[in-house]
C-alpha positions as CSV (number, residue, x, y, z in Angstrom):
1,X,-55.9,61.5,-8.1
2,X,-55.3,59.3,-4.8
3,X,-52.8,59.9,-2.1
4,X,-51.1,56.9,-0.4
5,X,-49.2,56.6,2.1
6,X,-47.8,53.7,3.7
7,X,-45.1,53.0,6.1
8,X,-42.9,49.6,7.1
9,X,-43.1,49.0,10.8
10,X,-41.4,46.1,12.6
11,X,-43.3,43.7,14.6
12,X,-40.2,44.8,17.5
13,X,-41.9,48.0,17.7
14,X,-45.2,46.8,18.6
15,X,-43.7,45.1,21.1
16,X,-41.5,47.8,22.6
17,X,-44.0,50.3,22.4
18,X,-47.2,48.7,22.4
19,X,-49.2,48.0,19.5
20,X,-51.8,51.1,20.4
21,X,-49.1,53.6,21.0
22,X,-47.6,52.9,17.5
23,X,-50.8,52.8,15.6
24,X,-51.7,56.4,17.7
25,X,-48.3,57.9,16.5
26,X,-48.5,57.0,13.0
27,X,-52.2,58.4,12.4
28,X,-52.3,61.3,14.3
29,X,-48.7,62.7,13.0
30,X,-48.6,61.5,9.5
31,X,-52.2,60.6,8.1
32,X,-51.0,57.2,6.8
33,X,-52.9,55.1,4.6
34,X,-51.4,51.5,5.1
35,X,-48.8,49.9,7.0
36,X,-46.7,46.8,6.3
37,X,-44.6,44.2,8.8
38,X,-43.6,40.5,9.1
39,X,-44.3,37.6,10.7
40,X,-41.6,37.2,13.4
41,X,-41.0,38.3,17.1
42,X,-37.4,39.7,18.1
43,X,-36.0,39.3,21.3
44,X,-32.6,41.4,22.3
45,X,-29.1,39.4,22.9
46,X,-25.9,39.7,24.6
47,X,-23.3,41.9,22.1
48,X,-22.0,39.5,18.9
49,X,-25.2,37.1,19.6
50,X,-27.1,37.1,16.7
51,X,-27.9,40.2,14.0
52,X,-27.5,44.0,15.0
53,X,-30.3,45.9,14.8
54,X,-29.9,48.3,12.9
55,X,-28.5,46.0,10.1
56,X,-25.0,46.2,9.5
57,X,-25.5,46.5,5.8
58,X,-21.6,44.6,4.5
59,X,-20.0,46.5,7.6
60,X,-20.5,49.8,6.1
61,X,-24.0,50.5,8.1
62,X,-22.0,50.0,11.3
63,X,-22.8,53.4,11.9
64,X,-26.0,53.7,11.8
65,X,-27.8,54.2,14.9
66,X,-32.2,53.5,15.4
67,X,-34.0,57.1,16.1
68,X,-36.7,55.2,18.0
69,X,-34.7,52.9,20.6
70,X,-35.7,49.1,21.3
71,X,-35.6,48.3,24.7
72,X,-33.7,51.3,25.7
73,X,-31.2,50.9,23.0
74,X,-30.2,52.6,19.6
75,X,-27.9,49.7,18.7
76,X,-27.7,46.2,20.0
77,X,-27.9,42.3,19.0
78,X,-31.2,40.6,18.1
79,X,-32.5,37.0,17.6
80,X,-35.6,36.2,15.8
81,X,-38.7,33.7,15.9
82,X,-41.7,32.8,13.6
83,X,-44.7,34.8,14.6
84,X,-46.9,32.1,14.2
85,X,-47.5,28.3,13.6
86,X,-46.5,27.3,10.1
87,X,-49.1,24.9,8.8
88,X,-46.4,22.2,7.2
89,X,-48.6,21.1,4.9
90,X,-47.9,23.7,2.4
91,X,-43.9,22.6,3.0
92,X,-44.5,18.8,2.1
93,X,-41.4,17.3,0.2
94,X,-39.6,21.1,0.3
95,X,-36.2,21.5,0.8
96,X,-36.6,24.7,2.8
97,X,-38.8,24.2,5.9
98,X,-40.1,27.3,8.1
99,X,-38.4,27.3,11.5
100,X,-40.2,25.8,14.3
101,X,-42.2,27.7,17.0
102,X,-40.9,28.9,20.4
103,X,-41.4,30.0,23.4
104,X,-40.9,33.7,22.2
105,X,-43.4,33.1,19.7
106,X,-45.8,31.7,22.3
107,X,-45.0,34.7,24.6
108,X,-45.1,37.7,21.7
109,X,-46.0,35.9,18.4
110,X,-50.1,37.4,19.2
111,X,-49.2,41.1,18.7
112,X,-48.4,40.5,15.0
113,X,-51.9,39.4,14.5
114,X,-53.1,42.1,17.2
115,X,-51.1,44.6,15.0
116,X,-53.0,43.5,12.0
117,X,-56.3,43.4,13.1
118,X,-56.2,46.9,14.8
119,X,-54.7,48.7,12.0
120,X,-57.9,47.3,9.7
121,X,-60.2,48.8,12.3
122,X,-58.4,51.9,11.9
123,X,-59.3,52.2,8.3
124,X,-55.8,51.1,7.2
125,X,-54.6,48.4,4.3
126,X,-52.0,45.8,5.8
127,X,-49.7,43.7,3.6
128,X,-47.1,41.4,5.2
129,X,-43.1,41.8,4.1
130,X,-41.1,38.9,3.0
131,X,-38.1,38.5,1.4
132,X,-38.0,36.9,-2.4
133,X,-35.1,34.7,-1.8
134,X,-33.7,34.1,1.5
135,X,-35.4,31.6,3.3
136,X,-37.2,31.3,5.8
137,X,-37.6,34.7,4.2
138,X,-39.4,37.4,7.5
139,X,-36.3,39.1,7.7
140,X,-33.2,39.8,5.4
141,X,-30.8,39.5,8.1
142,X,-31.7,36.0,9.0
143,X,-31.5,33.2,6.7
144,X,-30.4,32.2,3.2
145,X,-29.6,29.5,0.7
146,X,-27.6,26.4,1.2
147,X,-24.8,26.2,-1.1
148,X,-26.7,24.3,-4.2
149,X,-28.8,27.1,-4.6
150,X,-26.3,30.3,-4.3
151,X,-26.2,32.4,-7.4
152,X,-22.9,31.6,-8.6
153,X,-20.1,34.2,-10.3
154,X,-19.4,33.8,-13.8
155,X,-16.0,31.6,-12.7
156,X,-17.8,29.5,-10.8
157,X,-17.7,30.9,-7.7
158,X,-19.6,32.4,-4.8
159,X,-19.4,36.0,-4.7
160,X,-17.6,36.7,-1.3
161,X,-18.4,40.4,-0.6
162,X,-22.2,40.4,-1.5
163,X,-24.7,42.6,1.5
164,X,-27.5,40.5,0.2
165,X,-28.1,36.8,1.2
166,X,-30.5,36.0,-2.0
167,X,-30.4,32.7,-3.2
168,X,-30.6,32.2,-7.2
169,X,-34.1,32.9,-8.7
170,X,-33.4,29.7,-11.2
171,X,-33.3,27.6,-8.3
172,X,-36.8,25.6,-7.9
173,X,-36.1,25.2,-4.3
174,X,-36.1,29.0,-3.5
175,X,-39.1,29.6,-6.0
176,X,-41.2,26.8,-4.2
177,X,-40.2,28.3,-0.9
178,X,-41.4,31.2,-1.6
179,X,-44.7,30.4,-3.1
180,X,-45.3,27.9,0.2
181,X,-44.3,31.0,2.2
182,X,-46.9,32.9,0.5
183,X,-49.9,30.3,0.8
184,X,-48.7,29.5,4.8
185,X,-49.0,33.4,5.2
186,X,-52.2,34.2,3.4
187,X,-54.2,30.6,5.5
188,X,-52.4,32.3,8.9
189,X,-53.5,35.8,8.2
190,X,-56.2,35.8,6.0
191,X,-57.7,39.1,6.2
192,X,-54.0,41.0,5.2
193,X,-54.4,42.8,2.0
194,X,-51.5,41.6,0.3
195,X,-47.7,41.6,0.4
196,X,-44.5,43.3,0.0
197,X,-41.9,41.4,-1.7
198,X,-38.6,42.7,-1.0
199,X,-35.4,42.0,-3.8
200,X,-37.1,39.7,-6.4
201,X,-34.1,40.4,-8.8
202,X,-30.3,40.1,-7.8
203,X,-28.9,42.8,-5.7
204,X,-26.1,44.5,-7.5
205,X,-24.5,46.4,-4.8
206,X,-21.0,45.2,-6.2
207,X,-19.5,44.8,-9.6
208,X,-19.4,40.9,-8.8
209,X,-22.2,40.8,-8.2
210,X,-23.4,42.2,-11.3
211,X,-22.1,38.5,-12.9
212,X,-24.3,36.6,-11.2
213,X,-26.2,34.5,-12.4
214,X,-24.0,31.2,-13.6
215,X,-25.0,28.6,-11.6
216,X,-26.3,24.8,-12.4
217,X,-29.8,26.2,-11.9
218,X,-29.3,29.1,-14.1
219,X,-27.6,26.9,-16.9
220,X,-30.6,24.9,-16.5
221,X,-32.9,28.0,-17.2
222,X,-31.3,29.1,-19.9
223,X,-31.4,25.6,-21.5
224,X,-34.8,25.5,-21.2
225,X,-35.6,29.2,-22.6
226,X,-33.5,28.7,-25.6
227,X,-30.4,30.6,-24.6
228,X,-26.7,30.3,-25.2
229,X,-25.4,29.7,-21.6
230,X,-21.7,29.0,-23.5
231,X,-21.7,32.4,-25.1
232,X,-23.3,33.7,-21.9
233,X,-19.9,32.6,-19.7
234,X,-18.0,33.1,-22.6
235,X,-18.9,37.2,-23.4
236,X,-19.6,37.4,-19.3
237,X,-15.9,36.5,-18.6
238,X,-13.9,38.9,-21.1
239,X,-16.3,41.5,-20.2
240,X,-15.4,40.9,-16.5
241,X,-11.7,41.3,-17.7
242,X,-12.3,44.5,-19.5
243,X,-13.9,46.0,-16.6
244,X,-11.1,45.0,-13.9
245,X,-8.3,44.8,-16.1
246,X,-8.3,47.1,-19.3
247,X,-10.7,49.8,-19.1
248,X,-10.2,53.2,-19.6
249,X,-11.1,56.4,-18.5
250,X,-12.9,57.2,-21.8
251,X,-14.9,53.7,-21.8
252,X,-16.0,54.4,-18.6
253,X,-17.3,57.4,-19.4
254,X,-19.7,55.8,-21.7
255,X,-21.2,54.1,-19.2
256,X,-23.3,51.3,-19.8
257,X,-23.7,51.6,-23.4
258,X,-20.4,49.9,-23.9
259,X,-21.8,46.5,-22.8
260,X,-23.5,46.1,-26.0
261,X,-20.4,45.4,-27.1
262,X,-20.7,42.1,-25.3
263,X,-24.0,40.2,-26.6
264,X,-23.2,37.5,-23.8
265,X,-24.0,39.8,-21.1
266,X,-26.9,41.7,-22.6
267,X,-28.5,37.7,-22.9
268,X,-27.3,37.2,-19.3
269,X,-29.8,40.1,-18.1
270,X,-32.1,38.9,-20.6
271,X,-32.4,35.8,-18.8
272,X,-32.1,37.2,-15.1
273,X,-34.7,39.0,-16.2
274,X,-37.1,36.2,-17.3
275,X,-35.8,34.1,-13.9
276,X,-37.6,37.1,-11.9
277,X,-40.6,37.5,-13.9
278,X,-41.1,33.6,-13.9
279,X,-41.0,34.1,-9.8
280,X,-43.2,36.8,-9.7
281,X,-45.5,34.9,-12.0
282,X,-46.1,31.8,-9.4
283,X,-46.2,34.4,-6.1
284,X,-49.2,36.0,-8.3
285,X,-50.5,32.6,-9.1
286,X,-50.1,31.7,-5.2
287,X,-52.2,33.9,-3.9
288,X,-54.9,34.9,-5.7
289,X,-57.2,37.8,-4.3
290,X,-54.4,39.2,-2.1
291,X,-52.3,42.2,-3.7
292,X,-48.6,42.3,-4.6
293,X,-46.0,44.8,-4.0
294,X,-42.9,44.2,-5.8
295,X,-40.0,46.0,-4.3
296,X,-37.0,47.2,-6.8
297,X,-33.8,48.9,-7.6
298,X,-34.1,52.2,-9.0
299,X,-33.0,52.4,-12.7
300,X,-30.7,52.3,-14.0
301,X,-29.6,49.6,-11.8
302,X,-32.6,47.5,-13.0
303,X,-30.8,47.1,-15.7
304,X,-28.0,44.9,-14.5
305,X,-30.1,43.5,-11.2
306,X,-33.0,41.5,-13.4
307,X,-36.1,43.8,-12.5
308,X,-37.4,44.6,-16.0
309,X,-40.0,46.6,-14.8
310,X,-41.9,46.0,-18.4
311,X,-41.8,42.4,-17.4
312,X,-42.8,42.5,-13.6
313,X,-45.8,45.1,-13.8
314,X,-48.2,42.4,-15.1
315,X,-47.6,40.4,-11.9
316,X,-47.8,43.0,-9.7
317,X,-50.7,45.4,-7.8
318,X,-48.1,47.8,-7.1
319,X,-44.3,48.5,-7.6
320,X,-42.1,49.9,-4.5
321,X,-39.1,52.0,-5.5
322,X,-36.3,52.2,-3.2
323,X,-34.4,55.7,-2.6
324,X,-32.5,53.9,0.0
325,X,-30.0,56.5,-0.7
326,X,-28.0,56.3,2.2
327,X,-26.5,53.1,-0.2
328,X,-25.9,55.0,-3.2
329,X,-22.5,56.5,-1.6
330,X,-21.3,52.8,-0.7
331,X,-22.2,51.2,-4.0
332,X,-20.3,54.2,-6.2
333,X,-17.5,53.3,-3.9
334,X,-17.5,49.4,-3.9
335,X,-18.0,49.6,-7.6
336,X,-14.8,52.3,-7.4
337,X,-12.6,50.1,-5.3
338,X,-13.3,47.1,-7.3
339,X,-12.4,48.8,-10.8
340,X,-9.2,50.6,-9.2
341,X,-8.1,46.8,-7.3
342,X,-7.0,45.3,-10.6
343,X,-7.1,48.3,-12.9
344,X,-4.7,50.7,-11.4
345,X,-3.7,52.6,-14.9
346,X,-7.4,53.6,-14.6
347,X,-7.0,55.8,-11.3
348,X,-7.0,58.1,-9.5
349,X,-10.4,57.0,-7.4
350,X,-11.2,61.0,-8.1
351,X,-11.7,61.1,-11.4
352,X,-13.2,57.4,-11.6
353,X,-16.1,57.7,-8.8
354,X,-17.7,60.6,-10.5
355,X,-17.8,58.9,-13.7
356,X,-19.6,55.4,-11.6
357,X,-22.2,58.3,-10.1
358,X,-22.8,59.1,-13.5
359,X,-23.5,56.4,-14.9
360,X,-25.5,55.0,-11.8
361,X,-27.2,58.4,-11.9
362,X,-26.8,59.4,-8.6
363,X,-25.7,63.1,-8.1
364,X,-26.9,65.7,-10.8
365,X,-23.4,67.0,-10.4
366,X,-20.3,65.2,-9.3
367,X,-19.6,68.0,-6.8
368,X,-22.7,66.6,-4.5
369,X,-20.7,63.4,-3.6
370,X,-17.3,65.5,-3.1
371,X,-15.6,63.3,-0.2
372,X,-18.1,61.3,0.7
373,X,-17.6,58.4,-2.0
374,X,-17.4,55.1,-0.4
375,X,-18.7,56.3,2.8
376,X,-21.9,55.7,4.6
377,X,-23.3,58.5,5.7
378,X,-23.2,59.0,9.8
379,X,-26.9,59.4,11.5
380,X,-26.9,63.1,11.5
381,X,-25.0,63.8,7.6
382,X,-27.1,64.5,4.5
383,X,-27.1,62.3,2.0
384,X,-25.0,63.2,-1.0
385,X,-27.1,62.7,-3.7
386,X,-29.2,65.0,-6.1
387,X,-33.1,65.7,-6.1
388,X,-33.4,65.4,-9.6
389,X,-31.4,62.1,-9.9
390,X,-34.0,60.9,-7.5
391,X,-37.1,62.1,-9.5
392,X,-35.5,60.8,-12.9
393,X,-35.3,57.3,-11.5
394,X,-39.0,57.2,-9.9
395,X,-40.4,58.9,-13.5
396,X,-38.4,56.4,-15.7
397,X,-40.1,53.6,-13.3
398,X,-43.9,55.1,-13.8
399,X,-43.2,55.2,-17.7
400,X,-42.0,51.2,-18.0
401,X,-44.4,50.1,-15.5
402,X,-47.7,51.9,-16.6
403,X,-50.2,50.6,-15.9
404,X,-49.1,49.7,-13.1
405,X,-48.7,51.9,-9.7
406,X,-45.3,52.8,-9.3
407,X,-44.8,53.9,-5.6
408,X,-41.6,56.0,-4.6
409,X,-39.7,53.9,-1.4
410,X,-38.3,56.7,0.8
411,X,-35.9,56.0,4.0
412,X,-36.0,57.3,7.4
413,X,-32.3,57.2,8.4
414,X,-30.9,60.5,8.5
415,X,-31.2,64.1,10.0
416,X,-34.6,65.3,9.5
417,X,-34.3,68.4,7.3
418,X,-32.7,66.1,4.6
419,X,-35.2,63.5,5.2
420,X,-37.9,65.7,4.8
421,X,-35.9,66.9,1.4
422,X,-35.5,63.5,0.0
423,X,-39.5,62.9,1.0
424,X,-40.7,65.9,-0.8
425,X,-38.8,64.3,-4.5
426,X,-40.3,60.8,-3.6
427,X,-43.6,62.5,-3.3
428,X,-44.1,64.9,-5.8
429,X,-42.1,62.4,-8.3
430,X,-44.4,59.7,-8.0
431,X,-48.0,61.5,-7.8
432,X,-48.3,61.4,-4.4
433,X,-47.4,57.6,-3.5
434,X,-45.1,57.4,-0.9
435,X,-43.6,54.0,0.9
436,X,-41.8,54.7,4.3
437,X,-39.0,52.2,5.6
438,X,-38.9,52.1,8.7
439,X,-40.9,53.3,11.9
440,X,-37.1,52.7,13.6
441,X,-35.9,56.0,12.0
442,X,-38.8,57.9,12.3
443,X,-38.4,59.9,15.4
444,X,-41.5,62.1,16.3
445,X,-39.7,65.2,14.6
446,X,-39.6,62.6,11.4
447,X,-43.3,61.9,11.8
448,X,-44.2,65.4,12.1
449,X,-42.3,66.3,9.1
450,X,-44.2,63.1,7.3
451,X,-47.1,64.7,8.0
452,X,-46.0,68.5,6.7
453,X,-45.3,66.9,3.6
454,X,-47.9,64.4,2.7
455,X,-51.0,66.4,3.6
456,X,-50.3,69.4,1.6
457,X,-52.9,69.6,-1.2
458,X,-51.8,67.8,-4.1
459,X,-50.6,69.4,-7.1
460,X,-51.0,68.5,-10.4
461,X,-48.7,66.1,-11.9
């Protein structure tokens, strides 16, 4: 039995703190195995120019600070450029093109490929990060769909109050992106191991966002797969209703299980299911010899988000599953607020947000989120959420995606004795293969604690 350990580092890292410093850090406190970026260079901004680093996350991240400060800041605004020179062959006759180079990349773009090559003389794998469906797709904050290709709401409309920017995985457009993207990367950096591939399903970080997909792609898709779009819209939109209008206490508690009441919407993640498997299917087919990490949802949230993991695992080297748990608080309350906004009769938020955790499986009793429902936790405050939930989720992944390597996708924000805490579940829960996002988080203290945990002898599992 192998350890593995890999952790996501920024390319605005390497060029804060100098690409030897980083790699130093990493190897001599936590005995890491691989490490994954992207191909961009960041530059800082005046405040309100650009993205904040850290992300934002829908407003609620606004606290978060970085533990590891970029250009002698913890928080501040941030532009991007490409990394390198796309080769615009692989683009011909696209409707998504990669951005042009710059002078930043001209000035920086070098220490992505300097990064690269010095981690492989190390010893260590390398694998590239990209997003599934948000061109030009290095970094999640920058970019997305035009309007043609958004994932639409089961009324037709775009979902206003999404934290993702993913375009529709039905949409050719984003699927031939992303396969370009993929064969561009793989001539520019040829001797990378593979990639990561971050949200190939549809984030459901809000109940409306659950009822995607309905677009003219997605209509198209389930044409051609044989499926029902009409009874699709038809059971989609009175179980919307249900949900924000006439549910009870007692449905709720439930859970899921009462959506088989509504074949519609059990066909609806069918097919988001299929639309994500047909992507991962061509990204496999686009690169052939290079490895693919897919990056999930935990379950149950799979469930609704279109990441069978059944269906991904034969397209994929390796699955990454997020504990971003620092989310887990925000989405029990978003999905809280939303069922309360129309729904009143159902309240008070008390007695509904334990029944959400529950059927999210988040807390292994309701007492762990106590007052902390909706909230994001602040840079020093534990995450509210329970070890064995955690474990549950990373074992139910390793059963549906065996064969295939099933790695457990811990987070760095927070104080270090609860990151440590949250480490040692995604360890020991996934036989020792361990994901780290991101080197911004991980103060030494962090990296020393990496290190406590993941060089213990293993145990048997």
């Amino acid at each position: 039995m192998k350890r593995d350990l890999g952790i996501i580092v920024f390319p605005e890292f390497f060029q804060t703190e100098g690409v030897a410093q980083v790699l130093d850090n990493l190897q001599q406190r936590t005995g890491l195995d691989a490490i994954a970026t992207s191909p961009y260079v960041m530059r800082p901004t005046h405040d309100g120019d650009g993205g904040r680093e850290p992300p934002i996350d829908g407003g609620k991240g606004s606290v978060r600070l970085l533990d590891r400060p970029l250009w002698g800041r913890r928080e501040l605004f941030v532009r991007t450029s490409v990394a390198y020179e796309p080769n615009r062959a692989f683009y011909d006759g696209l409707r998504y093109q990669p951005p042009a180079p710059d002078t930043h990349t001209s000035a920086d773009g070098a220490l992505v490929s300097q990064a690269l090559a010095q981690a492989r003389q190390r010893g260590l794998r390398t694998y590239l990060q990209i997003q599934a469906a948000i061109p030009p797709g290095y970094r999640v904050q920058f970019g997305g769909p035009d309007p043609d290709d958004e994932p639409r709401h089961v009324d037709g409309s775009i979902v206003a109050d999404r934290l993702d920017k993913n375009g529709s995985l039905a949409s050719p457009h984003i699927r031939d992106y992303t396969v370009a993207l993929l064969k561009d990367l793989a001539h520019a950096y040829p001797d990378i191991d593979g990639f990561h591939i971050d949200w190939p399903e549809y984030p459901p970080y809000t109940l409306d966002s659950a009822f995607l997909d309905f677009g003219s792609h997605a209509q198209t898709a389930a044409a051609r797969m044989g499926l029902d779009f009409g009874a699709m819209v038809a059971d989609a939109t009175r179980c919307h209703a249900w949900l924000t209008q006439r549910l009870t206490l007692g449905e709720l508690a439930h859970g899921a299980a009462a959506i088989a009441d509504y074949p519609g919407v059990v066909a609806m993640c069918d097919l988001k299911s299929r639309l994500a498997a047909e992507c991962a299917a061509a990204w496999r087919a686009a690169v052939p010899g290079k490895q693919i990490v897919l990056r999930s949802f935990p379950p149950p949230w799979t469930s609704i988000s279109g990441f069978s993991f059944e269906a991904m695992a034969p397209f994929a080297d390796a699955i990454s599953v997020k504990l971003f748990t620092m989310h887990w608080p925000m989405m029990v309350g978003s999905w809280t607020a939303r069922l309360l906004r129309d729904n009143p009769a159902l309240g008070p938020a008390r007695s509904v947000a334990p029944l959400v955790a529950k059927m999210f499986d988040v807390a292994d009793t309701p007492e762990e989120f106590g007052d902390a429902i909706g909230q994001y936790p602040e840079p020093d405050a534990p995450h509210p959420v329970g070890a064995a939930a955690m474990a549950r989720k990373i074992e139910a992944a390793r059963r549906r995606s065996a064969p295939t390597s099933v790695y457990a996708m811990a987070h760095g924000y927070g104080p270090v004795d609860d990151f440590r805490a949250r480490l040692s579940t995604a360890w020991a829960s996934s036989a020792h293969k361990v994901w780290i996002n991101r080197y911004g988080y991980l103060s030494d203290e962090k990296l020393d604690a990496i290190g406590l945990v993941c060089r213990q002898p293993m145990q048997p599992t």
